[in-house]
VMD Tcl script that builds the backbone (N, CA, C; Angstrom):
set m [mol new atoms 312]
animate dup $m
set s [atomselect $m all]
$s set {name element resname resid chain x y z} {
  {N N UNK 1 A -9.707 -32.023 11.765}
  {CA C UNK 1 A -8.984 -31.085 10.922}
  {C C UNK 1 A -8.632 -31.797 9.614}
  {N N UNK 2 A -9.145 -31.345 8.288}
  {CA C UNK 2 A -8.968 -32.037 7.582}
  {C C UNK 2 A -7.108 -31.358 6.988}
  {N N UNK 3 A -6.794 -32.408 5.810}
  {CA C UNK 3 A -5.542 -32.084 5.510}
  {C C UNK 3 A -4.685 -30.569 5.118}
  {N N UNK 4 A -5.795 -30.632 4.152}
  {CA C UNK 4 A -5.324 -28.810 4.313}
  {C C UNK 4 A -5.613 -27.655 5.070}
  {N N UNK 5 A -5.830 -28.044 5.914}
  {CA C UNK 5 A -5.926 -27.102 7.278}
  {C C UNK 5 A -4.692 -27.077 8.264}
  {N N UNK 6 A -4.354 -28.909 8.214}
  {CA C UNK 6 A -3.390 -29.150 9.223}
  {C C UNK 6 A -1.804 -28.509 8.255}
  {N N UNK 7 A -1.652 -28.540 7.026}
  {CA C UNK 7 A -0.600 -28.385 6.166}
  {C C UNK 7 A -0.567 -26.936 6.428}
  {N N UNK 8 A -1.949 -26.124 6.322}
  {CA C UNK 8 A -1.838 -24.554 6.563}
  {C C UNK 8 A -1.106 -24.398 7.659}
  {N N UNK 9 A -1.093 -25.171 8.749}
  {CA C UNK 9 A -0.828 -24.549 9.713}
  {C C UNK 9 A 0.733 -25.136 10.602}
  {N N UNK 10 A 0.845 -26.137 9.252}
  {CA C UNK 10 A 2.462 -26.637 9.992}
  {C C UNK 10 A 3.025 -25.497 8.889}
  {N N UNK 11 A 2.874 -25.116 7.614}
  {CA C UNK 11 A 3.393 -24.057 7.004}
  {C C UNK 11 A 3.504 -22.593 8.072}
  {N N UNK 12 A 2.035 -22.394 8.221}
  {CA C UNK 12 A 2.404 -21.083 9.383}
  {C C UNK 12 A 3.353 -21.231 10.670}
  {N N UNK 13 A 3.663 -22.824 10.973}
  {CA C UNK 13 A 4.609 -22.477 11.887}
  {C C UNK 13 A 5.794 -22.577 11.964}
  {N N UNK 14 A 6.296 -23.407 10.086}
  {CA C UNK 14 A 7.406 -23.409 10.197}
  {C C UNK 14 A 8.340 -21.985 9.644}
  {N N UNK 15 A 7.079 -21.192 9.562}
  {CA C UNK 15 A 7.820 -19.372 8.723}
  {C C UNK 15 A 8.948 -19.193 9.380}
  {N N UNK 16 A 9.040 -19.557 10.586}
  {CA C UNK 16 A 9.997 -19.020 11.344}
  {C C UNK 16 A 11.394 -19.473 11.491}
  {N N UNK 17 A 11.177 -20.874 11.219}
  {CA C UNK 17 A 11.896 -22.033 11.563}
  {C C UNK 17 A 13.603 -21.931 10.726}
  {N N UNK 18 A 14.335 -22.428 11.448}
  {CA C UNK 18 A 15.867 -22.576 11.043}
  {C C UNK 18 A 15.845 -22.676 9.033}
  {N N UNK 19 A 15.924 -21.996 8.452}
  {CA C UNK 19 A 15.784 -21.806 6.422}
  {C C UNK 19 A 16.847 -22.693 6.587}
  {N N UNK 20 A 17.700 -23.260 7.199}
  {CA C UNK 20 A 18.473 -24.439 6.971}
  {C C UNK 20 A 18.253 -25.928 7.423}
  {N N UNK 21 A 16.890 -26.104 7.800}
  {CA C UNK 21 A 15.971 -27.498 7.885}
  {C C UNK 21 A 14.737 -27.171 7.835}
  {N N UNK 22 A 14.459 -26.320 7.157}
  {CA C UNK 22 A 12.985 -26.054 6.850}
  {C C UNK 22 A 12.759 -24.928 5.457}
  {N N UNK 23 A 12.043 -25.835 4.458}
  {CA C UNK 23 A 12.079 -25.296 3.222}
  {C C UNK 23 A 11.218 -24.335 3.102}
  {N N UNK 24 A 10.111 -24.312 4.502}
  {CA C UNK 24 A 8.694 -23.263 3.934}
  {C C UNK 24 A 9.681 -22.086 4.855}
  {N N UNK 25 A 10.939 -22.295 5.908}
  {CA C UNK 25 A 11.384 -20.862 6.262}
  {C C UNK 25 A 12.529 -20.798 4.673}
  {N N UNK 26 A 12.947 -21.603 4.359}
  {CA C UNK 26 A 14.045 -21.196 3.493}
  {C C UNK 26 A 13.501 -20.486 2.224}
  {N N UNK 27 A 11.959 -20.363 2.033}
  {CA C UNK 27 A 11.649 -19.946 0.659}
  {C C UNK 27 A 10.818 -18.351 1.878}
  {N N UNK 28 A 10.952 -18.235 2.622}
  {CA C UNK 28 A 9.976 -17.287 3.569}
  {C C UNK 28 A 11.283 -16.194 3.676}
  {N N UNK 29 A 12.720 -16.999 3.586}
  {CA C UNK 29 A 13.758 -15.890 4.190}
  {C C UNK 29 A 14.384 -15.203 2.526}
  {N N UNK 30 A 14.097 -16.044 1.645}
  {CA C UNK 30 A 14.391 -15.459 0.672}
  {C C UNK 30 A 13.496 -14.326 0.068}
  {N N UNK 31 A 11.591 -14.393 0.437}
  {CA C UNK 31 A 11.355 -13.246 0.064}
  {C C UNK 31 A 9.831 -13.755 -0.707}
  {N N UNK 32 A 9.253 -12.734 -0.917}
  {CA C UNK 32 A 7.789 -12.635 -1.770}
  {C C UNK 32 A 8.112 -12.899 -3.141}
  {N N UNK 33 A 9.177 -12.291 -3.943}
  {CA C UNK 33 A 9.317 -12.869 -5.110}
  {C C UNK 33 A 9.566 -13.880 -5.548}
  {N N UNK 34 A 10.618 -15.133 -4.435}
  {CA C UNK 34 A 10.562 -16.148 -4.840}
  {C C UNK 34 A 9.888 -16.721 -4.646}
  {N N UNK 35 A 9.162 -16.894 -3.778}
  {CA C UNK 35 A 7.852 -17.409 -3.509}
  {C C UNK 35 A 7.017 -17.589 -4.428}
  {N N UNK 36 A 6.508 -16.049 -4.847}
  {CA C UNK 36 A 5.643 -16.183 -6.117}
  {C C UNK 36 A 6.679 -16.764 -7.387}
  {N N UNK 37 A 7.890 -17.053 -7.794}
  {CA C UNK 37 A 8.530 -17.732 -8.642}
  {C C UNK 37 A 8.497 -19.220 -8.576}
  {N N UNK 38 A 8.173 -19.605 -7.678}
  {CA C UNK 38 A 8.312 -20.972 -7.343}
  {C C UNK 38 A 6.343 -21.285 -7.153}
  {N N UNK 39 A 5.800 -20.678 -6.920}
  {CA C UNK 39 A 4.616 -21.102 -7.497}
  {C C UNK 39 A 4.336 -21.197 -8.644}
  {N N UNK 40 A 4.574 -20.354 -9.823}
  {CA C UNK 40 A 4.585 -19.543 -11.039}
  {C C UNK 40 A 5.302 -21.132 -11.573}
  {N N UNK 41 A 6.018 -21.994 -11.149}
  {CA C UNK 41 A 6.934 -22.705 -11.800}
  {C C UNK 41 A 6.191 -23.787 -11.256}
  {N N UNK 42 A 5.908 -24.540 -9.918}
  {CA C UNK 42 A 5.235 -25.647 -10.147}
  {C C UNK 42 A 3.381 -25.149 -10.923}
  {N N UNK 43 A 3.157 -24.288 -11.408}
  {CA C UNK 43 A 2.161 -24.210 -11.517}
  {C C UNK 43 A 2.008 -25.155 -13.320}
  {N N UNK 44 A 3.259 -24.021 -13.928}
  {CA C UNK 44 A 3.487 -24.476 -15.275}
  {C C UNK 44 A 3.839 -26.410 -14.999}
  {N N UNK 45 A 4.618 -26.994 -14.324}
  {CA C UNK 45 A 5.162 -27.867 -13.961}
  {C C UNK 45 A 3.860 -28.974 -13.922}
  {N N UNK 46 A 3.120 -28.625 -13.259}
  {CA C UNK 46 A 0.935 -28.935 -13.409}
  {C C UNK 46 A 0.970 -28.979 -14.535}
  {N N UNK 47 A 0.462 -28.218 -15.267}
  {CA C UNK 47 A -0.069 -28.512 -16.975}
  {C C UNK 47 A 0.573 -28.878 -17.977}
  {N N UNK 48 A 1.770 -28.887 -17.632}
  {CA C UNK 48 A 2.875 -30.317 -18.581}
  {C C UNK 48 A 2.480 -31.667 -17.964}
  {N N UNK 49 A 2.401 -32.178 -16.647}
  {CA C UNK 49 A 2.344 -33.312 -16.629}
  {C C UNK 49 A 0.958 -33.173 -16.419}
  {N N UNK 50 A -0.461 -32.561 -16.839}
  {CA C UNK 50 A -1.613 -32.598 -17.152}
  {C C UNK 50 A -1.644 -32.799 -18.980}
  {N N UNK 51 A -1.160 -32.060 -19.364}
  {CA C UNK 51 A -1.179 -32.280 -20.713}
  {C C UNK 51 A 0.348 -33.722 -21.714}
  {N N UNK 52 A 0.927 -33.673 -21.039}
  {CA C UNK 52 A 1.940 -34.934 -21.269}
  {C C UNK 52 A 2.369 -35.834 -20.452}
  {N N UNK 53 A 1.654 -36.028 -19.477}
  {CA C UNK 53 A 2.673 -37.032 -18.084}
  {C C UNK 53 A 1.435 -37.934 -17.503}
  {N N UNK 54 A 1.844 -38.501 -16.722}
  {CA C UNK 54 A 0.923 -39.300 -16.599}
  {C C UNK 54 A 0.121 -38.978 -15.083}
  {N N UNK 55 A -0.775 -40.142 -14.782}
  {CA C UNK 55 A -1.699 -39.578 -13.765}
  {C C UNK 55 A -1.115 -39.639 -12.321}
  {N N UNK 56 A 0.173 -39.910 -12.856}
  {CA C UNK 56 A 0.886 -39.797 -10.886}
  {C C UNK 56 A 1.304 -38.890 -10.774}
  {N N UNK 57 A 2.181 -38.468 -12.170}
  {CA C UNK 57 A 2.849 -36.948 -12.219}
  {C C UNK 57 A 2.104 -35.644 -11.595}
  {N N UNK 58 A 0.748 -35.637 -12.644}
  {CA C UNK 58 A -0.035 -34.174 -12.452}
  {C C UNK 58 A -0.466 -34.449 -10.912}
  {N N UNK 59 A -0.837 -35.743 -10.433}
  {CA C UNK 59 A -1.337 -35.641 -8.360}
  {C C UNK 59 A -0.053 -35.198 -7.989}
  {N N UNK 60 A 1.190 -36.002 -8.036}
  {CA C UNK 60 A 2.810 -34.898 -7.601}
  {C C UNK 60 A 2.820 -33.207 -7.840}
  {N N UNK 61 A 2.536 -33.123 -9.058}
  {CA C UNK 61 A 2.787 -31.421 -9.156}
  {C C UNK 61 A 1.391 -30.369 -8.572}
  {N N UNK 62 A 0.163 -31.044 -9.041}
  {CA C UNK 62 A -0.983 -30.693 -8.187}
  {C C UNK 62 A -0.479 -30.565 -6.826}
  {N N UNK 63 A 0.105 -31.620 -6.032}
  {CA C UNK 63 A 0.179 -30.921 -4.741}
  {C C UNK 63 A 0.952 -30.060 -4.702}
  {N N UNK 64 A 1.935 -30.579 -5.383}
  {CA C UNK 64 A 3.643 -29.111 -5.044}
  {C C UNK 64 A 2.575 -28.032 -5.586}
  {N N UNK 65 A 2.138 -27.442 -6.467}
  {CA C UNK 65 A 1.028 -26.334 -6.689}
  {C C UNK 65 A 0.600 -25.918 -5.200}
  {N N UNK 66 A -0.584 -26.810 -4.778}
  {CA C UNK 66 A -1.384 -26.618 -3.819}
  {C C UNK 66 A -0.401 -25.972 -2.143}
  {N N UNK 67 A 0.696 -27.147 -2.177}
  {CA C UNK 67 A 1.513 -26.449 -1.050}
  {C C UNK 67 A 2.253 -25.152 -1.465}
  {N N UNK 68 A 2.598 -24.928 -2.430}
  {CA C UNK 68 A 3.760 -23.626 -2.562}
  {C C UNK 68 A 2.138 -22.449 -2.724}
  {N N UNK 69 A 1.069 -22.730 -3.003}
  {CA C UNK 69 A 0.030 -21.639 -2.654}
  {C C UNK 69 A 0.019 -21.231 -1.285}
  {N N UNK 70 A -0.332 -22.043 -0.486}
  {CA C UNK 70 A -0.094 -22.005 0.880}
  {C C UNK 70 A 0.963 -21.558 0.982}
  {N N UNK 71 A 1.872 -21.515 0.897}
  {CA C UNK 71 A 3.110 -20.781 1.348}
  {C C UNK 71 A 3.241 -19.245 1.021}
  {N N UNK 72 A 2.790 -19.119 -0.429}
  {CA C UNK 72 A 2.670 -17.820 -0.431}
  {C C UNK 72 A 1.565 -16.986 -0.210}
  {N N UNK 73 A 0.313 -17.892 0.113}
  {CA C UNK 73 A -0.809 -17.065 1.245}
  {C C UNK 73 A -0.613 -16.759 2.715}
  {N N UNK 74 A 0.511 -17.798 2.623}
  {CA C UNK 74 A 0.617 -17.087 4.170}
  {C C UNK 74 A 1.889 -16.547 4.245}
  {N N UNK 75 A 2.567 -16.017 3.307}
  {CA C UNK 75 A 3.339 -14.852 3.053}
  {C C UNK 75 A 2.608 -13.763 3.265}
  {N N UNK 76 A 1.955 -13.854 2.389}
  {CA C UNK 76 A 1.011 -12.806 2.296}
  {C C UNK 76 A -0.287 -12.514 3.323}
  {N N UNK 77 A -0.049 -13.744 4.735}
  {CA C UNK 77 A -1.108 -12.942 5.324}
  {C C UNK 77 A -2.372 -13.776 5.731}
  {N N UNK 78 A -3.004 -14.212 4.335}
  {CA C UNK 78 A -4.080 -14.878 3.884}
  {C C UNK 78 A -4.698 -15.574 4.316}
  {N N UNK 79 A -5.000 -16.297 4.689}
  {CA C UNK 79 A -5.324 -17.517 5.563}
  {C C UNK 79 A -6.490 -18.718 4.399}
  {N N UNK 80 A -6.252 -19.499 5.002}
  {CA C UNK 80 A -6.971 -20.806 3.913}
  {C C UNK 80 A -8.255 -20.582 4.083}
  {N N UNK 81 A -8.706 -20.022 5.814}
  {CA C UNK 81 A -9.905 -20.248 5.798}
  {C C UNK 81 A -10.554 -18.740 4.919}
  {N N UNK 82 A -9.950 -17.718 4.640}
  {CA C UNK 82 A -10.665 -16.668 3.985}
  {C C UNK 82 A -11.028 -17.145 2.462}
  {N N UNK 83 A -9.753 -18.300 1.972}
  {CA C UNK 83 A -10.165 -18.533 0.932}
  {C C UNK 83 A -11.010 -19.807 0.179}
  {N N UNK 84 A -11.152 -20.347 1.636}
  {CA C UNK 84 A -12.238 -21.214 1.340}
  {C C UNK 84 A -13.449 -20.595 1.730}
  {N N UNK 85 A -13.650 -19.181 2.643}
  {CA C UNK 85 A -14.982 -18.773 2.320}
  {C C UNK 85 A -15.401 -18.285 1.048}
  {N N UNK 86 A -14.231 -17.676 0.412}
  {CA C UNK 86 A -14.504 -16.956 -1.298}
  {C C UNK 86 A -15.059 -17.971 -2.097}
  {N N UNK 87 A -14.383 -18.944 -1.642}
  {CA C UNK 87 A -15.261 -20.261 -2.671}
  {C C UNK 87 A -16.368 -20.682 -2.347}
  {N N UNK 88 A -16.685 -20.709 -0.846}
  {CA C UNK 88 A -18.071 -21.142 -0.464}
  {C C UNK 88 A -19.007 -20.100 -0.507}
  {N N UNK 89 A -18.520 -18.509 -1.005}
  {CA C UNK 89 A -19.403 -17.302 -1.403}
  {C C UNK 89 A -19.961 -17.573 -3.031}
  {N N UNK 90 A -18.890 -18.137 -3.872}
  {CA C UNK 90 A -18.760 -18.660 -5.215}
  {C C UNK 90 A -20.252 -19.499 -5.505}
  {N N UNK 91 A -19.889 -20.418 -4.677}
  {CA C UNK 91 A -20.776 -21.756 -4.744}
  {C C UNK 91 A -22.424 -21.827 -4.966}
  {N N UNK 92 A -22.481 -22.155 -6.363}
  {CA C UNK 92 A -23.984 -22.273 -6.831}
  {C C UNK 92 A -24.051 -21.116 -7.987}
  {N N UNK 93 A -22.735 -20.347 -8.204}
  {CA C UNK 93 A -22.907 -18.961 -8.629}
  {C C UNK 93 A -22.298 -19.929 -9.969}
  {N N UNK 94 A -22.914 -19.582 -11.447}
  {CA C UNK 94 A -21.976 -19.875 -12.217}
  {C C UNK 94 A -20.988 -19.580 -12.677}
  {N N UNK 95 A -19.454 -20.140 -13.283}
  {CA C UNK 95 A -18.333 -19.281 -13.116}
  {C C UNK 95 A -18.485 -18.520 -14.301}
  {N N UNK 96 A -19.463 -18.524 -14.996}
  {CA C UNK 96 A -19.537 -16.900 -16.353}
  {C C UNK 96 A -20.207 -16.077 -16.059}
  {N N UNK 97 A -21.128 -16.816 -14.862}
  {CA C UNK 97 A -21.368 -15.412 -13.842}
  {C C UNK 97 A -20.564 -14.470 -12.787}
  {N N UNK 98 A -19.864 -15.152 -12.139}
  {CA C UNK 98 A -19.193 -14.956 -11.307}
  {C C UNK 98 A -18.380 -13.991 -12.082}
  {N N UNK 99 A -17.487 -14.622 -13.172}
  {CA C UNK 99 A -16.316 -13.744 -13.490}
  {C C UNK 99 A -16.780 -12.455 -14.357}
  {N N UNK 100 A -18.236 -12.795 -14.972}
  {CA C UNK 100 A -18.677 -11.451 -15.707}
  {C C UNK 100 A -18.984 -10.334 -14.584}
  {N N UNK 101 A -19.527 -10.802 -13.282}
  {CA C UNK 101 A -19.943 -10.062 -11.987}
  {C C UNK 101 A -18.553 -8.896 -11.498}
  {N N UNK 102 A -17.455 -9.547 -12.016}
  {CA C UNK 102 A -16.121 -8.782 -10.832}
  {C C UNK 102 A -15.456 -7.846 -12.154}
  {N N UNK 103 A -15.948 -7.773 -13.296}
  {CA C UNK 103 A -16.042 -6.969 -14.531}
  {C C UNK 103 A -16.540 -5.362 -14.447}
  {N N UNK 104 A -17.621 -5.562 -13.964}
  {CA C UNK 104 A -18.953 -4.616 -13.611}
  {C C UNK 104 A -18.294 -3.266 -12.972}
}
mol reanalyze $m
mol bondsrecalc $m
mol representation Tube
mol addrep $m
């Protein structure tokens, strides 16, 4: 099981878990909007320390990114593996193809 599989799935099990020792229930009991607020914020939080910070910063906020996605895919349901098939449907496709394709 590689890492983000095993992270998907300690996230899916801590949804449930006491929101007072567990941050993926404490952002799960507050709701879909914060969720998506707190992605929305390490996301920006990424391209400041991509564009001004240094190369430890953007791997720190890259992950906080990568985990608070997971959190709100599986708010929403989602599962990692649907969205690593979208990418492995992607793959070989160029992305000015791809994105001119979902235009159509």
């Amino acid at each position: 099981m590689d890492t983000l599989t095993r992270l998907a799935a300690t996230i899916a099990s801590r949804r449930t878990a006491d929101p007072a020792t567990s941050w993926v229930a404490k952002l799960h009991a507050r709701g879909l909007p914060v969720i998506a607020k707190k992605l929305g914020e390490e996301a920006v939080e990424t391209v400041i320390a991509a564009l001004s910070g240094t190369r430890e910063e953007l791997v720190g906020e890259a992950a906080d990114t990568i985990f608070h996605l997971l959190v709100l895919l599986d708010a929403k349901g989602v599962t990692l593996d649907e969205v690593l098939a979208e990418l492995d449907r992607r793959e070989g496709t160029s992305g000015i193809a791809e994105k001119a394709s979902r235009s159509e």
